[in-house]
C-alpha positions in Angstrom: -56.8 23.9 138.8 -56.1 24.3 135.2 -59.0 22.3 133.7 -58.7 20.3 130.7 -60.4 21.8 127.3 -61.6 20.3 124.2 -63.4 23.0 121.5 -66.7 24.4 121.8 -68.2 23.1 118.3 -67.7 21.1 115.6 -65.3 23.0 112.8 -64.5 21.5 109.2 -62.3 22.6 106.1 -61.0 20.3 103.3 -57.7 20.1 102.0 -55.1 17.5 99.9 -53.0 14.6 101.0 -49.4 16.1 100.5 -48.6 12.6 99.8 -51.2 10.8 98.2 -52.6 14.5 96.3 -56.1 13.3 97.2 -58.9 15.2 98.6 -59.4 15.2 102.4 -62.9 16.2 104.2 -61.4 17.4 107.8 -63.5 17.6 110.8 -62.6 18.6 114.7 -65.3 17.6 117.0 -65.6 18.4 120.5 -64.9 15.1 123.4 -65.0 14.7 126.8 -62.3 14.6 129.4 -60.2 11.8 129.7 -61.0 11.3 125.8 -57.8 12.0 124.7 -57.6 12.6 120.8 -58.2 10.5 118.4 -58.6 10.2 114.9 -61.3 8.9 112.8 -61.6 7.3 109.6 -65.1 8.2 108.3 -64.4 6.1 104.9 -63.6 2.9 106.9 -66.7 2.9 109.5 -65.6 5.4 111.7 -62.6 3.2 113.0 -60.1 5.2 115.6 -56.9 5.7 116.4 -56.1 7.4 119.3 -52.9 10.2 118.8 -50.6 7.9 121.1 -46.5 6.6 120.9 -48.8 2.9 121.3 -50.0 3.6 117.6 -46.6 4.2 115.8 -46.6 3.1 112.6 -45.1 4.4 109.3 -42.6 6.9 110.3 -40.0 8.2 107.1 -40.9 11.7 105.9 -44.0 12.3 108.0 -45.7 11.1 111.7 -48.4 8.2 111.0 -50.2 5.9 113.0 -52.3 2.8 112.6 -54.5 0.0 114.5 -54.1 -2.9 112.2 -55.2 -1.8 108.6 -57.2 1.5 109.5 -54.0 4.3 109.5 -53.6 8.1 109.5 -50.1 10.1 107.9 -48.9 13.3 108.3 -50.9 14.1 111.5 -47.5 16.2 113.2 -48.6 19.5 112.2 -52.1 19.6 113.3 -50.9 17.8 116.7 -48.5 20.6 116.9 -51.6 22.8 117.2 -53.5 21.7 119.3 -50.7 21.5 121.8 -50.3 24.7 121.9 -53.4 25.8 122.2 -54.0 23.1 125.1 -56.4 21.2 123.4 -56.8 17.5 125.6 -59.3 16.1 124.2 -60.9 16.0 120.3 -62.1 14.0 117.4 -60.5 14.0 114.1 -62.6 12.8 111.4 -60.7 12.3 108.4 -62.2 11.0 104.8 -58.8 10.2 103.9 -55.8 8.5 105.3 -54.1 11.8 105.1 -54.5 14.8 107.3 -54.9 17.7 105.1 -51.1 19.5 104.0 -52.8 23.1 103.9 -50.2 25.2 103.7 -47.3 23.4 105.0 -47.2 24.8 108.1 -49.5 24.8 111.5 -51.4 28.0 111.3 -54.0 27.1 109.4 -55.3 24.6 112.1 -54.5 27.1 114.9 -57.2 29.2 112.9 -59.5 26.2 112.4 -59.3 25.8 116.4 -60.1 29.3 116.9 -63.2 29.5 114.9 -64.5 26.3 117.0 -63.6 28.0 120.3 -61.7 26.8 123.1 -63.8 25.1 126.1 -62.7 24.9 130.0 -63.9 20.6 131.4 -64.4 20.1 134.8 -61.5 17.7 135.1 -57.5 18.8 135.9 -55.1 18.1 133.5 -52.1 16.1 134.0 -49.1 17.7 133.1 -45.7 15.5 132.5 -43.0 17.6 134.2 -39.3 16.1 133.7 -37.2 15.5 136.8 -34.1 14.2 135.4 -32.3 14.2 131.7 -33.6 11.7 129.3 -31.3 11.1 126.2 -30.9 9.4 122.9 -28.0 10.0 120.7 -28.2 8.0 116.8 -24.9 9.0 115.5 -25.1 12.6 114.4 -28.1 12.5 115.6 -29.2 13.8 119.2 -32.0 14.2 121.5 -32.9 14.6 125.1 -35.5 16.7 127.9 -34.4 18.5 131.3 -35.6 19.5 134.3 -37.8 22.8 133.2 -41.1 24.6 134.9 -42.1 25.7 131.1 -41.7 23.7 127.8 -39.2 24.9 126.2 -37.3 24.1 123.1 -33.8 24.5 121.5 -33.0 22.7 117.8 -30.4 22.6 116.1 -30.1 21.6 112.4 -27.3 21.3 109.4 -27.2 20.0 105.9 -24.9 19.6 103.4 -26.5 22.3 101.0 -24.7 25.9 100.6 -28.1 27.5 101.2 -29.1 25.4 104.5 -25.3 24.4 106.4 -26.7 25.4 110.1 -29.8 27.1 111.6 -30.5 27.0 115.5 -33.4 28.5 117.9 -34.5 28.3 121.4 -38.2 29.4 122.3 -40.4 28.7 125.3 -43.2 27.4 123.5 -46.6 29.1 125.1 -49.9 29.6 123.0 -48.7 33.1 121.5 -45.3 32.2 121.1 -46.0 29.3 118.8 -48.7 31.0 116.5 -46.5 34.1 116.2 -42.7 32.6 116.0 -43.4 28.5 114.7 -46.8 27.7 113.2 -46.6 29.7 109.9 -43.4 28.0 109.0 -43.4 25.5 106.9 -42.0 22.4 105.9 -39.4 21.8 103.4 -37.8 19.7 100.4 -34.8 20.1 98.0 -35.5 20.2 94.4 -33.2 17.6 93.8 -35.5 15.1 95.9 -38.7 16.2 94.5 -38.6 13.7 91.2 -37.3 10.6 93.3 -40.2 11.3 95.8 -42.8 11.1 93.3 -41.4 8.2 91.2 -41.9 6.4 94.8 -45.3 7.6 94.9 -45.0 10.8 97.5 -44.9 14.2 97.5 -47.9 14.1 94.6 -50.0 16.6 96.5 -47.0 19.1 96.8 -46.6 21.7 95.0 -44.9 26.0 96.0 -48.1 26.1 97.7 -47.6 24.2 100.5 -43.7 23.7 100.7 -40.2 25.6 100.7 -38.8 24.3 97.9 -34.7 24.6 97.7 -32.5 24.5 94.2 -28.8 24.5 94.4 -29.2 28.6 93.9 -31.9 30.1 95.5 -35.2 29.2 97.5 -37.9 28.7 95.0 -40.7 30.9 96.8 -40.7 33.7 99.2 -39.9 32.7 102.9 -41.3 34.0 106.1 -38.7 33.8 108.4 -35.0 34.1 107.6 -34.9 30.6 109.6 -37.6 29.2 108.4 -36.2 25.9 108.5 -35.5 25.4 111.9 -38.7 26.7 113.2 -40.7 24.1 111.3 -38.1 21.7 113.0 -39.6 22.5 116.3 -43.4 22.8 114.8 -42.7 18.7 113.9 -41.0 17.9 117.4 -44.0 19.9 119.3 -46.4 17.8 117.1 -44.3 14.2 117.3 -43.9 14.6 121.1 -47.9 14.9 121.7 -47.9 11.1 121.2 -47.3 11.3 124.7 -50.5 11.4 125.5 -49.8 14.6 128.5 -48.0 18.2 128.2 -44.7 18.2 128.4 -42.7 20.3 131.0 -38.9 20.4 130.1 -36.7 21.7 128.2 -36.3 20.1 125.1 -33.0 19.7 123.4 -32.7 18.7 119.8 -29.7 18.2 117.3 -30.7 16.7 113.3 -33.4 14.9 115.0 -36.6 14.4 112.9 -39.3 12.3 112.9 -37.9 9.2 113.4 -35.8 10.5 116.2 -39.0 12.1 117.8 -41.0 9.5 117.8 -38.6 7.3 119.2 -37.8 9.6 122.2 -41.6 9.7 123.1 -41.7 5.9 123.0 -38.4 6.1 125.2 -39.8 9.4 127.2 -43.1 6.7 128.9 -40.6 4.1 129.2 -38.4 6.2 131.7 -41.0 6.7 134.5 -37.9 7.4 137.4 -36.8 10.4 135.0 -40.7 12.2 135.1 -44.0 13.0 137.3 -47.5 13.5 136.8 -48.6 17.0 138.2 -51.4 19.3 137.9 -49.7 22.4 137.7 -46.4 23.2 135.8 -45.1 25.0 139.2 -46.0 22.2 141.5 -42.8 21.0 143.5 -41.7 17.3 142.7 -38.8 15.8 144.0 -35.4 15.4 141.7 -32.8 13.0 142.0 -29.6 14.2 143.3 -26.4 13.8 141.4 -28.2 14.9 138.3 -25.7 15.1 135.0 -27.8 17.9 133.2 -24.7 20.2 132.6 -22.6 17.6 130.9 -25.3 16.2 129.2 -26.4 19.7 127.8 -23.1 20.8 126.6 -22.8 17.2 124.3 -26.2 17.7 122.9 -25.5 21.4 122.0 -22.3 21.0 120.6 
């Protein structure tokens, strides 16, 4: 049985709203099975809002979520993490709307997790292993999941900037391979944008600290991957796609997605119950459809 796990103790750090530039008191706290994760918001009575696609809410340059006026942004990176380290169940207390930036990327909350310790429930977990090709395409845009006994994933990504035209990577995403290869990247903004985000009120808790910065001539700091880019593509996906509510088991396949696009296809993902199964074991047998398309389908999302 692979057991569901939640952390062994309470861990805390504080951080700023890469948004709203506040201050933000972070807190993990261990929770029972079946708990799920959930965030809440110590400066508004302890209100919750559990990490699920039923909580959408503000989705442009970040993942949020809401239950009428109590809402939490930017919560992709840490639900990134504790995917991938199998975390099930957990309470986020937050003193802030705003999950804590850090340092743009993941692997400060992997470290966070570590120092709280992992803990093995008595209960199984549920695992959501993909039988047959879900899809959507939005112009340019293109997403879908196959039949896979792992989670893997392959994005794509191209903008119209001479330092950025077209990055790609496929990695099967396990615990190591995702704090080695995607947490540490981090997320990204072109200088041009910068100004027009903060006259709208965003971006005032960024800074070279916690985000790649592009001019038109160079990359403003020091990356850490040649495709730095892409890999914090498929740390956001990873984190957007835990609004699930169970581990994925396919093979993910993504083209200029993005938020929006994510969060949509995890809505659309629950909706398509014919296309998926509930197992307790990545490896346990489930019967496919015949006559699946997955070739065809595969080759227009790559493209």
């Amino acid at each position: 049985m692979d057991a569901q796990r939640t952390i062994r103790r309470q861990v805390s750090c504080v951080g700023i709203g890469l948004h709203s530039g506040n201050k933000v008191n972070l807190t993990l706290k261990p929770a029972p099975a079946d708990f799920g994760i959930r965030f809440r918001r110590t400066d508004l009575g302890n209100h919750e809002v559990p990490a699920t696609v039923h909580n959408l809410s503000d989705i442009q340059l970040a993942t949020g979520l809401a239950i009428n006026e109590v809402s939490v942004e930017t919560v992709e990176h840490l639900l990134a993490a504790l995917v991938s380290v199998g975390i099930d169940n957990l309470i986020i207390e937050l003193s802030s709307p705003e999950v804590p930036i850090m340092d743009g990327s993941a692997a400060p909350f992997i470290y966070l997790i570590h120092e709280a310790g992992v803990k093995r429930l008595q209960t199984p977990r549920k695992y959501l292993k993909i039988v047959r090709p879900i899809a959507i395409s939005r112009g340019d845009k293109r997403i879908a999941l196959f039949p896979s006994d792992h989670f893997k994933v392959t994005y794509s990504i191209s903008y119209d900037h001479p330092l950025l035209r077209h990055q790609s990577r496929t990695l099967r995403i396990t615990e190591e391979s995702f704090a080695e290869e995607i947490a540490p990247a981090r997320t990204f903004t072109f200088l041009k944008d910068v100004e027009m985000l903060r006259q709208n009120g965003l971006a005032l808790g960024g800074s070279l600290e916690n985000a790649i910065v592009l001019g038109e001539t160079g990359v403003l700091n020091a990356l850490r991957y040649e495709d730095e880019f892409v890999r914090h593509k498929i740390l956001d996906a990873v984190g957007d796609l835990a609004l699930v509510g169970y581990p994925v088991i396919g093979h993910l396949v993504a083209h200029r997605a993005g938020h929006a696009l994510h969060t949509e296809f995890a809505v659309k993902i629950l909706e398509e119950t014919h296309a998926w199964r509930l197992v307790e074991s990545p490896f346990e047998p489930v019967p496919a459809p015949l006559g699946l398309p997955v070739k065809g389908i595969a080759a227009g999302l790559a493209n």
